[in-house]
Backbone as CSV, one residue per row, in Angstrom:
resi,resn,N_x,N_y,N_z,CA_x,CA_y,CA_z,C_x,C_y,C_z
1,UNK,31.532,-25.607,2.812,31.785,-27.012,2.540,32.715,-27.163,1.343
2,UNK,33.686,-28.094,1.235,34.262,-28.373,0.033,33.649,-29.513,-0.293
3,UNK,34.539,-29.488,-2.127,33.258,-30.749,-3.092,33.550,-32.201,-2.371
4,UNK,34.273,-32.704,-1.330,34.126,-33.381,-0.754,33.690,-33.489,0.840
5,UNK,32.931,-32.813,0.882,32.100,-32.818,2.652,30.612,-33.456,2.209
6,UNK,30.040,-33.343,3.132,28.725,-34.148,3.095,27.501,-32.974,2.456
7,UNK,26.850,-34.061,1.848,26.290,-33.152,0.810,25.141,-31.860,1.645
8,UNK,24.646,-31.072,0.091,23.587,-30.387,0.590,22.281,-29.970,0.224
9,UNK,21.499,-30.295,0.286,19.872,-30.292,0.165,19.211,-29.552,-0.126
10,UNK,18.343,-29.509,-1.347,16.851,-28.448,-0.853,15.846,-29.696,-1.136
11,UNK,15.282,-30.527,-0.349,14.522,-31.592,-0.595,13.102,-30.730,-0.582
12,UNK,13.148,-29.763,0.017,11.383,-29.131,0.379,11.301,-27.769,-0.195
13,UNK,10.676,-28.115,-1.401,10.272,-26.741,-2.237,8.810,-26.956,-2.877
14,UNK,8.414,-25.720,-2.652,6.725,-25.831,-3.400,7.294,-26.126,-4.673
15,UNK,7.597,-25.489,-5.255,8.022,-25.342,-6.784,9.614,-24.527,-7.161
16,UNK,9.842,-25.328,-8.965,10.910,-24.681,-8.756,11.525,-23.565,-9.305
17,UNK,10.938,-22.550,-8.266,11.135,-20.811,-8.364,12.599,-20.427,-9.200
18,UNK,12.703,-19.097,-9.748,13.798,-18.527,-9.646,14.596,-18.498,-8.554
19,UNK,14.441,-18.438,-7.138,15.085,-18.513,-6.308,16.052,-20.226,-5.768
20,UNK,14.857,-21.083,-5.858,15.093,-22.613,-6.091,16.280,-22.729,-6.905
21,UNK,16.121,-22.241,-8.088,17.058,-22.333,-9.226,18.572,-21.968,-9.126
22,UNK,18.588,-20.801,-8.500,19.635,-19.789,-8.645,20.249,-20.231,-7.243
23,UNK,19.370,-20.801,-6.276,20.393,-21.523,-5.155,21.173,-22.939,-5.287
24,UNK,20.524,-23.608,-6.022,20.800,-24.846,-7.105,21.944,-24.588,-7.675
25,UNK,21.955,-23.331,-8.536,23.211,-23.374,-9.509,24.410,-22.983,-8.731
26,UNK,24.179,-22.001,-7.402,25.046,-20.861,-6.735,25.962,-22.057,-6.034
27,UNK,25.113,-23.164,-5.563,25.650,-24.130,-4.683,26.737,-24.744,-5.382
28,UNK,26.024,-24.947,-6.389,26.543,-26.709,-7.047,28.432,-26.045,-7.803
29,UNK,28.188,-24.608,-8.201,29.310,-24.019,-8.304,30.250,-23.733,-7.235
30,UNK,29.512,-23.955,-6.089,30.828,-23.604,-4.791,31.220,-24.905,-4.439
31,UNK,31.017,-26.294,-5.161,31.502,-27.616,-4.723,30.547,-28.053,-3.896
32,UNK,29.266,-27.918,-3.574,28.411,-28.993,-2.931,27.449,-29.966,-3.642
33,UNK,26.982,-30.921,-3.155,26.630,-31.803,-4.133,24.976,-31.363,-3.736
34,UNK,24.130,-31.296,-4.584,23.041,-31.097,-4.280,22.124,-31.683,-4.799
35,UNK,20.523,-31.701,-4.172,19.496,-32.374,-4.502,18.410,-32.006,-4.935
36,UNK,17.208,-31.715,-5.404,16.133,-30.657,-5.462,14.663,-32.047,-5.468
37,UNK,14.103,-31.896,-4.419,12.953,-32.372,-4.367,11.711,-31.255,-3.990
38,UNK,10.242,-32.035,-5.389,9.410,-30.927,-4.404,9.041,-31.391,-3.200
39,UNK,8.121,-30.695,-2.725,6.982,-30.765,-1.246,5.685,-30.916,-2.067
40,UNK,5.778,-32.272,-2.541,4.394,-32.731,-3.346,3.896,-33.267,-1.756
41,UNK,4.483,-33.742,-0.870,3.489,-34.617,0.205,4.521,-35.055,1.180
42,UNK,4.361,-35.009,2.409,5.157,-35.147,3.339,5.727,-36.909,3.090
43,UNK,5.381,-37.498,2.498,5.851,-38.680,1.926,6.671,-38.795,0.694
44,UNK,6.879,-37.639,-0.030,7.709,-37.284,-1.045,8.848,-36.658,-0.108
45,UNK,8.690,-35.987,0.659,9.648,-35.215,1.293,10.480,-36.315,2.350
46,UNK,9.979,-37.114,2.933,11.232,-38.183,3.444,11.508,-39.201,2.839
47,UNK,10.793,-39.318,1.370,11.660,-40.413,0.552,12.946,-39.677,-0.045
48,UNK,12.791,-38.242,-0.214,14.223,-37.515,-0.684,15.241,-37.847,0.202
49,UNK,14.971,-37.501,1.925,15.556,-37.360,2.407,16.088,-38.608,3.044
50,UNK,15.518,-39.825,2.699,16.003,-41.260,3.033,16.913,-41.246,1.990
51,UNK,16.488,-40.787,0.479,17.610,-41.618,-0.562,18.708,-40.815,-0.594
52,UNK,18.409,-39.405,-0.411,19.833,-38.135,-0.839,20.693,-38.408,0.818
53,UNK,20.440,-38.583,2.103,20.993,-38.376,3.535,21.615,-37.401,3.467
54,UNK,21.137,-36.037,3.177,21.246,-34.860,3.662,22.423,-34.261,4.874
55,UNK,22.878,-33.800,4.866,23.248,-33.215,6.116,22.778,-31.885,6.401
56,UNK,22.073,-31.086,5.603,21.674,-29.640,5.492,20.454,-29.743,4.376
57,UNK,19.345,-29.413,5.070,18.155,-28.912,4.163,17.648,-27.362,4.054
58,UNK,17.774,-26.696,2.905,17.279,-25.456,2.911,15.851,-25.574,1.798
59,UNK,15.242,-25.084,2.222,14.110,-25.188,1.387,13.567,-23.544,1.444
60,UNK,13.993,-22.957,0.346,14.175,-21.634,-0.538,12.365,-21.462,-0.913
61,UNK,11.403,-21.804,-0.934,10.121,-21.811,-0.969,9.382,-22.987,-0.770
62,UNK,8.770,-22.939,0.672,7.905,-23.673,0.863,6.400,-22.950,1.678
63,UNK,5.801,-23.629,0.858,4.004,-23.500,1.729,3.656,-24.643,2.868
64,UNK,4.601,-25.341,3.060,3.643,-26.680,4.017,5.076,-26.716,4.645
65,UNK,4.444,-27.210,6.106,5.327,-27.467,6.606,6.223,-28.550,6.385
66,UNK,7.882,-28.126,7.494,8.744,-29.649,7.301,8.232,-30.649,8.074
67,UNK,7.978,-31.797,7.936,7.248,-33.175,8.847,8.363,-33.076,9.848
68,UNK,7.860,-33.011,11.204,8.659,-33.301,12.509,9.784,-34.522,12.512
69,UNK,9.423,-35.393,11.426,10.395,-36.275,11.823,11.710,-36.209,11.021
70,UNK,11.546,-35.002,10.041,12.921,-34.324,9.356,13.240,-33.751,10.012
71,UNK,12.864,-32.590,10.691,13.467,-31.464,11.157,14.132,-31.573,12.135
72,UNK,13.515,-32.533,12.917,14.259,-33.411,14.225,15.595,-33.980,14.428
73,UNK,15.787,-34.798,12.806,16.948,-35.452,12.356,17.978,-34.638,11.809
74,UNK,17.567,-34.010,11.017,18.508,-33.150,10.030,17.968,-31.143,10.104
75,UNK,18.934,-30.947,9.991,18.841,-29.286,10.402,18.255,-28.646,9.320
76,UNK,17.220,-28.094,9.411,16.513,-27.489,7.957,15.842,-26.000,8.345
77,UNK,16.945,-25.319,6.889,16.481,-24.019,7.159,15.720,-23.777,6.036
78,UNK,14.521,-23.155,6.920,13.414,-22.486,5.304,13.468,-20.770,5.661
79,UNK,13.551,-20.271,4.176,13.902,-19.049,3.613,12.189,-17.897,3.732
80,UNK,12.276,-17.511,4.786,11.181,-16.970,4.737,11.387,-15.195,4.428
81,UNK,10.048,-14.748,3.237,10.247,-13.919,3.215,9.912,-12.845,3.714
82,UNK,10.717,-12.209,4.957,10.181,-11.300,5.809,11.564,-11.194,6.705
83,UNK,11.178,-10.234,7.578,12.246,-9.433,8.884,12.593,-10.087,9.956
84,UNK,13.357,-9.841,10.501,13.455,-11.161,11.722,12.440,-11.029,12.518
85,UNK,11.486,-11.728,13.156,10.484,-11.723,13.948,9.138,-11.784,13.169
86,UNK,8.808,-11.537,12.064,7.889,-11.496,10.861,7.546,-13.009,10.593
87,UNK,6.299,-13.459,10.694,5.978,-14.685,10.935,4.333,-14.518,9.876
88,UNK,4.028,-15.561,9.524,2.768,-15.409,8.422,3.023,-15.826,7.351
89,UNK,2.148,-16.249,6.271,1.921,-16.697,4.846,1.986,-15.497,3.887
90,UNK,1.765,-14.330,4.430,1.613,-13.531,3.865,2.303,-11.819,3.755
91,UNK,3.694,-12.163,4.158,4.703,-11.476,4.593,4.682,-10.366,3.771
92,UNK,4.854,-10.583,2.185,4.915,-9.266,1.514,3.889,-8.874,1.040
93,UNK,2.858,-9.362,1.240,1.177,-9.085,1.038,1.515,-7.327,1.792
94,UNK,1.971,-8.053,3.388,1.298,-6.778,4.436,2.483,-5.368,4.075
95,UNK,3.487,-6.201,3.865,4.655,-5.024,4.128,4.102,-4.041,2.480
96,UNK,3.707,-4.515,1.606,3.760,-3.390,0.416,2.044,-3.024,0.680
97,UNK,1.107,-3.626,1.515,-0.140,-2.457,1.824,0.439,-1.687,2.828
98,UNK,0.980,-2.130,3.642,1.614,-0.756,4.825,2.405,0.374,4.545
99,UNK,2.748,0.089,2.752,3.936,1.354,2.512,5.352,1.461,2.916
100,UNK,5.626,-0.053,3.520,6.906,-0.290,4.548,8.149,0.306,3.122
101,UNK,8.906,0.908,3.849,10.456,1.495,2.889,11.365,-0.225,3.263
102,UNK,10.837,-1.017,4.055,12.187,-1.736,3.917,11.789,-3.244,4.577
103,UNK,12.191,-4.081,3.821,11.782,-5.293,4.445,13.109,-6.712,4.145
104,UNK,12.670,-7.388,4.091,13.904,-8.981,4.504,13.378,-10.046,3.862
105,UNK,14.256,-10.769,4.183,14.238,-12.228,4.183,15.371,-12.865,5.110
106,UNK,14.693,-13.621,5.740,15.506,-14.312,6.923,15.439,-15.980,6.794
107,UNK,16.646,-16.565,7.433,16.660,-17.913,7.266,16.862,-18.532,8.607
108,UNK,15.539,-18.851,8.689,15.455,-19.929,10.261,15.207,-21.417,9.780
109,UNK,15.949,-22.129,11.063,15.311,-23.514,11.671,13.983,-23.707,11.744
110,UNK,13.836,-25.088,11.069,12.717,-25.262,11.227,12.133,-26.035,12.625
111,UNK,10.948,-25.420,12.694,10.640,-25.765,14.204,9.018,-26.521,14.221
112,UNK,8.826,-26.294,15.365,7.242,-27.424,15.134,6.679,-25.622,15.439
113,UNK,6.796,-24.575,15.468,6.249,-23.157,15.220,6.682,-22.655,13.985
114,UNK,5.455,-22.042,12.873,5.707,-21.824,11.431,6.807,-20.629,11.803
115,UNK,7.566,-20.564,10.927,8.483,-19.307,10.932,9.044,-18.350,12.455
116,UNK,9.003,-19.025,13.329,9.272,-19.214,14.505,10.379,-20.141,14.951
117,UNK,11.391,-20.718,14.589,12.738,-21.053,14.775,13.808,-20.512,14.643
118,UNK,14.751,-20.556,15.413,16.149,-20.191,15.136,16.887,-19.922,14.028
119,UNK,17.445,-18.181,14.097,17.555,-17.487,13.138,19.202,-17.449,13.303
120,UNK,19.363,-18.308,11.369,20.847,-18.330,11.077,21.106,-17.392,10.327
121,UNK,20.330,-16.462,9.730,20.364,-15.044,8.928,19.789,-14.212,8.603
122,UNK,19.922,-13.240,8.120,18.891,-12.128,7.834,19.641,-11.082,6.874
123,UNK,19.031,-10.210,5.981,19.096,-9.979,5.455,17.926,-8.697,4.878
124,UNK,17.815,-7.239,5.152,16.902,-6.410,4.745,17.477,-5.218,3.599
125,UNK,16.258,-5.099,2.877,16.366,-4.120,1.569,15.403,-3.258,1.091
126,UNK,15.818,-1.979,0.557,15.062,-1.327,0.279,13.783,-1.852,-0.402
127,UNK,12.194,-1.681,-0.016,10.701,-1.910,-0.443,10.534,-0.925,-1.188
128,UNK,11.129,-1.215,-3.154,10.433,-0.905,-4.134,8.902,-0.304,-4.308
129,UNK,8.216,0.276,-4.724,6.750,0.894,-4.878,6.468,-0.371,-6.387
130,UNK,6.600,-0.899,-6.369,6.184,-2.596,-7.289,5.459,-3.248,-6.516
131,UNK,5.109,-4.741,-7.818,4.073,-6.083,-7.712,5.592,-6.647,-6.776
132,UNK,4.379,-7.338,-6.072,4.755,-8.430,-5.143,5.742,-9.287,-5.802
133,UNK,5.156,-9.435,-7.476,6.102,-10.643,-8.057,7.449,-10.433,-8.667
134,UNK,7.334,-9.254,-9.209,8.385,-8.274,-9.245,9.700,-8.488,-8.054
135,UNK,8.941,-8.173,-6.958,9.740,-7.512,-5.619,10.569,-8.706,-5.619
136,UNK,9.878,-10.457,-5.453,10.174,-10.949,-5.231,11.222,-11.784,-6.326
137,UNK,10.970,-11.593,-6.969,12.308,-12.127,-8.716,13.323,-11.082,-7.761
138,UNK,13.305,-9.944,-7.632,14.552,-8.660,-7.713,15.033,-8.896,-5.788
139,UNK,14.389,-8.397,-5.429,14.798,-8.342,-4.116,15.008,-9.108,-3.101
140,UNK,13.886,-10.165,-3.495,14.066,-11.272,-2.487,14.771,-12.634,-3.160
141,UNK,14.695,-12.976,-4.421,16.161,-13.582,-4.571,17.327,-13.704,-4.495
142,UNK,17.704,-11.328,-4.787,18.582,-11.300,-4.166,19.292,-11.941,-2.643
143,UNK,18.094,-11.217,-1.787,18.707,-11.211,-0.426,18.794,-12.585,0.163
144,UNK,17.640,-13.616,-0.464,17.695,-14.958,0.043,19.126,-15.559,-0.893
145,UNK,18.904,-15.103,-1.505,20.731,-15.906,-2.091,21.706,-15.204,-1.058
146,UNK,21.794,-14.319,-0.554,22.505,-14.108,0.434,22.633,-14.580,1.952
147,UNK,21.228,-14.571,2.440,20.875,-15.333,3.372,21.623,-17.463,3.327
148,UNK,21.531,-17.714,2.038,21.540,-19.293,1.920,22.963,-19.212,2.011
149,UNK,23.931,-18.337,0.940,24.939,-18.500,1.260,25.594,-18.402,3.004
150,UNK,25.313,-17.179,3.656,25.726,-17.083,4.998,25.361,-18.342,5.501
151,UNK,24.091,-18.755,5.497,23.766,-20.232,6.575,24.501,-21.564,6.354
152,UNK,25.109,-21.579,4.983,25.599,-22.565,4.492,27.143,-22.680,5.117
153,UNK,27.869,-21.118,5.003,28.852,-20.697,5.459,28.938,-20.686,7.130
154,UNK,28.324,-20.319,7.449,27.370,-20.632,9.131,28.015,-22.377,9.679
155,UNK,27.033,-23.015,8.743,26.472,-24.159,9.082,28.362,-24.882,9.161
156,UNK,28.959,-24.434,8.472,30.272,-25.292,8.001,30.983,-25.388,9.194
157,UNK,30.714,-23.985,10.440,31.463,-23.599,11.477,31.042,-23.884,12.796
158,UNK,30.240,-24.483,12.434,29.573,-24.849,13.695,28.865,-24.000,14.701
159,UNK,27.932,-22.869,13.663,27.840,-21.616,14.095,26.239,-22.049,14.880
160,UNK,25.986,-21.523,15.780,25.016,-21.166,16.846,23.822,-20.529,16.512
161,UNK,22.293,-20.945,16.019,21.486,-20.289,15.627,21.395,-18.921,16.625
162,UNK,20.430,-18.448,16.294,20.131,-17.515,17.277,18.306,-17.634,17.591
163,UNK,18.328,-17.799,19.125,16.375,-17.948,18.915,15.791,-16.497,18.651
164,UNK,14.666,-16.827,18.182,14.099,-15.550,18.213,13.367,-14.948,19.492
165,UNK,13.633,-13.995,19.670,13.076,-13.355,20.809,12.851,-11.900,20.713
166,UNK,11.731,-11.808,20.707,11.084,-10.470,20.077,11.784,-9.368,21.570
167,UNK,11.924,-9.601,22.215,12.782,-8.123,23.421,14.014,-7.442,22.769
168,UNK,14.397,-8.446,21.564,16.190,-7.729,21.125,15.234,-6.686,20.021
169,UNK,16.196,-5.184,20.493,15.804,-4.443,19.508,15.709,-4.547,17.962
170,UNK,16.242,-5.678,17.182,16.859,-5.984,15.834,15.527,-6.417,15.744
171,UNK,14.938,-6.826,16.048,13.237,-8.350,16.147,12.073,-7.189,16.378
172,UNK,11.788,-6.561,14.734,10.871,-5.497,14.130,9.271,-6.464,13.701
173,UNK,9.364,-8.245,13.617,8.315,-7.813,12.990,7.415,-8.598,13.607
174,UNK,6.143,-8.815,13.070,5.257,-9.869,14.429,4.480,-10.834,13.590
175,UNK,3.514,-11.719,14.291,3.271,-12.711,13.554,1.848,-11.917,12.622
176,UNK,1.522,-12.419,11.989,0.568,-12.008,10.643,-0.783,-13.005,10.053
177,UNK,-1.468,-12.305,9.990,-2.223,-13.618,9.752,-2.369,-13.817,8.199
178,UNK,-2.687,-14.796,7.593,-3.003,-15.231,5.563,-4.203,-13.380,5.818
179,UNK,-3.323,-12.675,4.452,-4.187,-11.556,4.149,-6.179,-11.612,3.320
180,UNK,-6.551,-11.558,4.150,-7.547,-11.806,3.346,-8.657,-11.019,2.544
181,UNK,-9.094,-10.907,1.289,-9.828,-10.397,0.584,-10.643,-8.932,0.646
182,UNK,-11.115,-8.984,2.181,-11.531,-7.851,3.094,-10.437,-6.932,3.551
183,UNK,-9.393,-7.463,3.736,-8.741,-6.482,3.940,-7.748,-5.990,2.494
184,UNK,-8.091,-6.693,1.701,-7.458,-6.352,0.050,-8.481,-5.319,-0.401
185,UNK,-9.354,-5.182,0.148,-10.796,-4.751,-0.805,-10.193,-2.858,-1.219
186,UNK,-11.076,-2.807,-2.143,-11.194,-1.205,-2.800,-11.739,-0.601,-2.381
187,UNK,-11.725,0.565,-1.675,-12.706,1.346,-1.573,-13.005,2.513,-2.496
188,UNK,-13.583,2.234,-3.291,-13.790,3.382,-4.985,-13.786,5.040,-4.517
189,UNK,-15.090,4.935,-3.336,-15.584,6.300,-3.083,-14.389,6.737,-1.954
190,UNK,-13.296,6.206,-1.328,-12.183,6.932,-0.699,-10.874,6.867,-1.143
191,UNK,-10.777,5.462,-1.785,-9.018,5.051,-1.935,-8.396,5.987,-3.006
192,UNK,-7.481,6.003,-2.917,-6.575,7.251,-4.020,-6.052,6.379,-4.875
193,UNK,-5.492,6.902,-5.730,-4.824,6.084,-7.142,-3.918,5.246,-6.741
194,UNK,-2.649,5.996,-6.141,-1.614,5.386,-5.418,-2.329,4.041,-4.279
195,UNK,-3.270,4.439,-3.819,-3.750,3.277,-2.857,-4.362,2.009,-3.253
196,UNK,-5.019,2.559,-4.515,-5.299,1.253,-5.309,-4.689,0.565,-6.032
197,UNK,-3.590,1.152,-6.386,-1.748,0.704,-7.296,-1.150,-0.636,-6.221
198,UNK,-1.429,0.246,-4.931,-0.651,-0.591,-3.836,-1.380,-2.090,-3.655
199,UNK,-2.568,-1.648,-3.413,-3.403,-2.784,-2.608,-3.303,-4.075,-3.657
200,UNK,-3.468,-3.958,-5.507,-3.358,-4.588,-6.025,-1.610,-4.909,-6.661
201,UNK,-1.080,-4.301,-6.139,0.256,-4.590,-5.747,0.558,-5.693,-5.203
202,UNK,-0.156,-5.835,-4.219,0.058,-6.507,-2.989,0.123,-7.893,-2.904
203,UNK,-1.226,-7.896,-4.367,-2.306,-9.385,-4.523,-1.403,-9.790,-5.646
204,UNK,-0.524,-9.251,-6.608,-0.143,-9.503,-7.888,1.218,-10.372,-7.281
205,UNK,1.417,-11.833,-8.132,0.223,-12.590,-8.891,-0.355,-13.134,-8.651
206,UNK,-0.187,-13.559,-7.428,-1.738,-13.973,-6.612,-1.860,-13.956,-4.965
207,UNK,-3.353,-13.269,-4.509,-4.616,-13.976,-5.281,-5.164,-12.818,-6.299
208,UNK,-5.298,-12.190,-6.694,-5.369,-11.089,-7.054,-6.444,-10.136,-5.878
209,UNK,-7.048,-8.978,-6.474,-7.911,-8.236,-5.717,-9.415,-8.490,-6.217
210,UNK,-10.269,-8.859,-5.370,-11.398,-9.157,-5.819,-12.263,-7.783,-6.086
211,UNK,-12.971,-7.695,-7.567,-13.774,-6.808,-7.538,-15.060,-6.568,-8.395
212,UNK,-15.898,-6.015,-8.000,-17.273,-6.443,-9.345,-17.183,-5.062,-10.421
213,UNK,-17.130,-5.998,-11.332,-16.910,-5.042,-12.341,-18.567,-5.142,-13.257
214,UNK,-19.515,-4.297,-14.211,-20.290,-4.948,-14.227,-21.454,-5.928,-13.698
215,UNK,-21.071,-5.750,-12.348,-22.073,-6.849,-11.774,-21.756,-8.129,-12.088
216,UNK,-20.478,-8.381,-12.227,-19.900,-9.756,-12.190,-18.309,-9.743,-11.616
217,UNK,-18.074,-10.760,-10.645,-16.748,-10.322,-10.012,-15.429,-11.090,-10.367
218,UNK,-14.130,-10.071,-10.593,-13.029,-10.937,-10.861,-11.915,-10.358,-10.142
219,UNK,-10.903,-10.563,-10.248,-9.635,-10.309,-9.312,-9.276,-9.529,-10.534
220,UNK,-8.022,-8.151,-10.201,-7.265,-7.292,-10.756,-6.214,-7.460,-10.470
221,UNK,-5.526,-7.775,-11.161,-3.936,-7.765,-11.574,-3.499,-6.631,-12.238
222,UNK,-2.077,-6.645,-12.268,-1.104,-5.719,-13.173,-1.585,-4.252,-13.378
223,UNK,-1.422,-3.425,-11.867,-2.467,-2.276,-12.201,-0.561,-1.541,-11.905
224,UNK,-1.155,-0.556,-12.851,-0.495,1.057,-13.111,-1.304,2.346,-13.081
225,UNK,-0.553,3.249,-12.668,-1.047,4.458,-12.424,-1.409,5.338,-13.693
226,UNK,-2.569,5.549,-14.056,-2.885,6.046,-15.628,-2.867,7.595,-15.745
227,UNK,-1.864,8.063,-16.599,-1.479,9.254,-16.670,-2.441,10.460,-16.992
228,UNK,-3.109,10.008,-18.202,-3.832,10.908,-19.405,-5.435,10.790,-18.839
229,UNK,-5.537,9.749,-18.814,-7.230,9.246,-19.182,-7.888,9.686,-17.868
230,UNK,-9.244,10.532,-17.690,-9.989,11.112,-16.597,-11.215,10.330,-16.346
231,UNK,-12.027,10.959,-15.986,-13.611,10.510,-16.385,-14.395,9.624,-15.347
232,UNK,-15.602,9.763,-15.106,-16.537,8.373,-14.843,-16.289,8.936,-13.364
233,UNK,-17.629,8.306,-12.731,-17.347,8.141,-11.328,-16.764,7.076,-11.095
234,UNK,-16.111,7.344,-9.872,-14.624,6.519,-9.049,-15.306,4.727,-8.884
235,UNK,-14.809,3.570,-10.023,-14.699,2.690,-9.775,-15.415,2.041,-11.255
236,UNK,-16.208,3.124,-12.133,-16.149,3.080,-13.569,-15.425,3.191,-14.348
237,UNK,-15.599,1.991,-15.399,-14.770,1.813,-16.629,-15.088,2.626,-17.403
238,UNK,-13.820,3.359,-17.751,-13.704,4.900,-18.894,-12.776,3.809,-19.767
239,UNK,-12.383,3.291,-19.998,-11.664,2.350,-21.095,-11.235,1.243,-21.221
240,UNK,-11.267,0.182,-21.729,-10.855,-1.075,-22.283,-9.715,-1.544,-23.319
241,UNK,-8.689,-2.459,-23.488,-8.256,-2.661,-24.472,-7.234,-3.934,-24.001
242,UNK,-7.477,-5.024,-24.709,-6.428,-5.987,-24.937,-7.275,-7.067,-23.519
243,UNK,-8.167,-6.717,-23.104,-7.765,-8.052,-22.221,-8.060,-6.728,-20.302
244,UNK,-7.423,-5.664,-20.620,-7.146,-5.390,-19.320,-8.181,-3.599,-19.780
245,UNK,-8.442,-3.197,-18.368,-9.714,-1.994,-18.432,-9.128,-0.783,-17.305
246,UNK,-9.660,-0.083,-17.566,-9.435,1.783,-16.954,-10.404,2.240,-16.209
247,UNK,-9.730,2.341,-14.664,-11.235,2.298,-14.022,-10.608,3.737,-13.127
248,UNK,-12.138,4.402,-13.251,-11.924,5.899,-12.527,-11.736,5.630,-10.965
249,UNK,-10.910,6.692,-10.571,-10.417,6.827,-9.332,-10.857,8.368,-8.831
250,UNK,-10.615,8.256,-7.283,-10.987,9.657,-6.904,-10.444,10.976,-7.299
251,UNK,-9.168,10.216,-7.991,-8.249,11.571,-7.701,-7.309,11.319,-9.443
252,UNK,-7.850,10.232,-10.108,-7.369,10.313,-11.742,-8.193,8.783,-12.125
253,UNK,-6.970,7.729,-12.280,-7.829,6.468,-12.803,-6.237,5.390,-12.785
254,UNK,-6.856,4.069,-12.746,-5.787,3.238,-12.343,-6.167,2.197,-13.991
255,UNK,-5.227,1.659,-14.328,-5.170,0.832,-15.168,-5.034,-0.909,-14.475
256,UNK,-6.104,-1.822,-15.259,-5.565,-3.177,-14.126,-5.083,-3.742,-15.937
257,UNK,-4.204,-4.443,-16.114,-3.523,-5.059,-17.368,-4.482,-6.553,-17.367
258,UNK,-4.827,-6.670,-16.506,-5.022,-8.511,-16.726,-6.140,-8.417,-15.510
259,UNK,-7.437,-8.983,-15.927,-8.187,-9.730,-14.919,-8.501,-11.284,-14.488
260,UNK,-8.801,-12.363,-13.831,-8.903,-13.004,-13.559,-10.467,-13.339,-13.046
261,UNK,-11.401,-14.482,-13.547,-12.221,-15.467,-12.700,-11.847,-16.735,-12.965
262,UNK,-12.143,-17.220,-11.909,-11.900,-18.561,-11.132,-13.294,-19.843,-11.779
263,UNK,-14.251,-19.045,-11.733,-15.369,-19.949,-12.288,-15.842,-20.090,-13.304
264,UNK,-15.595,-18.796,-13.925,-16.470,-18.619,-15.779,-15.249,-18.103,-16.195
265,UNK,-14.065,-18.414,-16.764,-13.110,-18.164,-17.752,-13.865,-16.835,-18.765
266,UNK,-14.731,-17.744,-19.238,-14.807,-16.832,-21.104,-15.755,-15.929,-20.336
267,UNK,-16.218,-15.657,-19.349,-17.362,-14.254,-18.629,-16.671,-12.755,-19.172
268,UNK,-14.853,-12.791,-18.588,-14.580,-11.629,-19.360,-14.310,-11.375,-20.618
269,UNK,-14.551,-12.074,-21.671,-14.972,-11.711,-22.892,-16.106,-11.410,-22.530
270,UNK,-17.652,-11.847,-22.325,-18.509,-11.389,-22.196,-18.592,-10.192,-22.631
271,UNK,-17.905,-9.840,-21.164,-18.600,-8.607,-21.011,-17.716,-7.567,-21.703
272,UNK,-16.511,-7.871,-22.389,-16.192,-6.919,-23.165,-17.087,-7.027,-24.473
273,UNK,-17.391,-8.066,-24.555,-18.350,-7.505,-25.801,-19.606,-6.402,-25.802
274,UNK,-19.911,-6.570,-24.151,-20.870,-5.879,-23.926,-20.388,-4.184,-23.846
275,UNK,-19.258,-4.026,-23.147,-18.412,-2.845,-23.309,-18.156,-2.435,-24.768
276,UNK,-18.110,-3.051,-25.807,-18.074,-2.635,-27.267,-19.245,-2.501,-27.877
277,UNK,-20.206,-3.091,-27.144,-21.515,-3.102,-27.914,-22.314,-1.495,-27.550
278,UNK,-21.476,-1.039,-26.227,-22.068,0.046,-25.539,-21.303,1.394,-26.177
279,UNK,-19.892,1.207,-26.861,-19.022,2.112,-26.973,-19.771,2.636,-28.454
């Protein structure tokens, strides 16, 4: 588009991500005029799109769907992160527990099927051994800034989505369901260091990995592979410090940096006091 064609949109964003941002600035520097609304409520989302009249909506992170009576009117591509055919809430949840070497971000039409519309791009990259949140600042901003540009460039030409149809050999991935807790879980007495790096990999920064520590349960974040420190049977705390604890593994011990509860905040002080009172 040049700075005089009809403008271009991200009216539908959960929030506004690094990626949000950096498509915002990438745009507004190539001459399009742009808009940024969140997805507070499908009534926030067509008052944008009544006052801005859009000709192109990309919405670079969204959790809720586009209301049928946008998507209908105006062509809206949401930036999902995953492979062509890769469908789910929980795209890089599965690909970094599976160990996948390589994954995407693709930009489809939005359709009245979640992540199931017509694919104006794609885009795959090497799957880092990193947090989810990580992956997604580095890799998937990258590639979705690449993806937005092509669709935008696409869109100018009057270019032809493509449907998805899982028979073309290129269409690797399948639909997925929200990862849930049970299948995040630890197993102390089998999982290996590396496996428990991953799984809470997976959850980081959220939801995290649920686990009872103490006989009281919280989610694990920010885990690393702990070099030096041995000890304890597999799923005991051999050390504490700052906030985050050292829990034995089968095969060495994993570090989590940061824990999380949802219901009793000050519980993990608690129980570090109780961990100092014991040391």
């Amino acid at each position: 588009m040049s700075p005089s064609s009809r403008p271009t949109s991200t009216p539908a964003t959960t929030s506004y991500n690094g990626l949000c941002q950096r498509a915002h600035l990438e745009l507004e520097e190539l001459g399009h005029e742009v808009s940024i609304s969140l997805s507070i409520s499908e009534d926030e989302m067509r008052l944008a799109v009544l006052l801005f009249q859009p000709d192109l909506i990309i919405c670079p992170f969204l959790k809720e769907r586009v209301p049928e009576d946008i998507w209908k009117r105006h062509t809206c591509i949401v930036i999902h992160p995953g492979i062509k055919g890769d469908r789910g809430p929980s795209s890089l949840d599965w690909a970094i527990s599976e160990n996948l070497t390589t994954w995407g971000v693709t930009a489809l039409q939005a359709s009245n099927e979640m992540d199931a519309g017509d694919i104006w791009s794609s885009v795959d990259f090497e799957l880092r051994f990193a947090s989810k949140a990580s992956i997604y600042r580095r890799e998937v901003t990258e590639a979705g800034m690449r993806v937005i540009s092509d669709t935008v460039r696409k869109f100018q030409t009057g270019f032809l989505p493509e449907p998805l149809d899982y028979s073309k050999a290129d269409v690797k991935g399948i639909l997925r369901p929200a990862m849930k807790q049970v299948e995040r879980r630890i197993d102390w007495s089998r999982d290996r260091t590396d496996d428990i790096v991953r799984k809470i990999h997976a959850a980081d920064s959220a939801p995290g990995v649920l686990d009872a520590i103490l006989g009281e349960e919280y989610y694990l974040y920010g885990a690393h592979k702990e070099e030096l420190l041995r000890g304890g049977n597999p799923g005991e705390i051999i050390a504490q410090r700052c906030g985050g604890i050292c829990l034995a593994t089968t095969d060495g011990a994993v570090l989590s940096r940061r824990l999380g509860r949802q219901r009793h905040p000050l519980a993990w002080r608690s129980t570090c006091n109780r961990l100092a009172a014991q040391s």
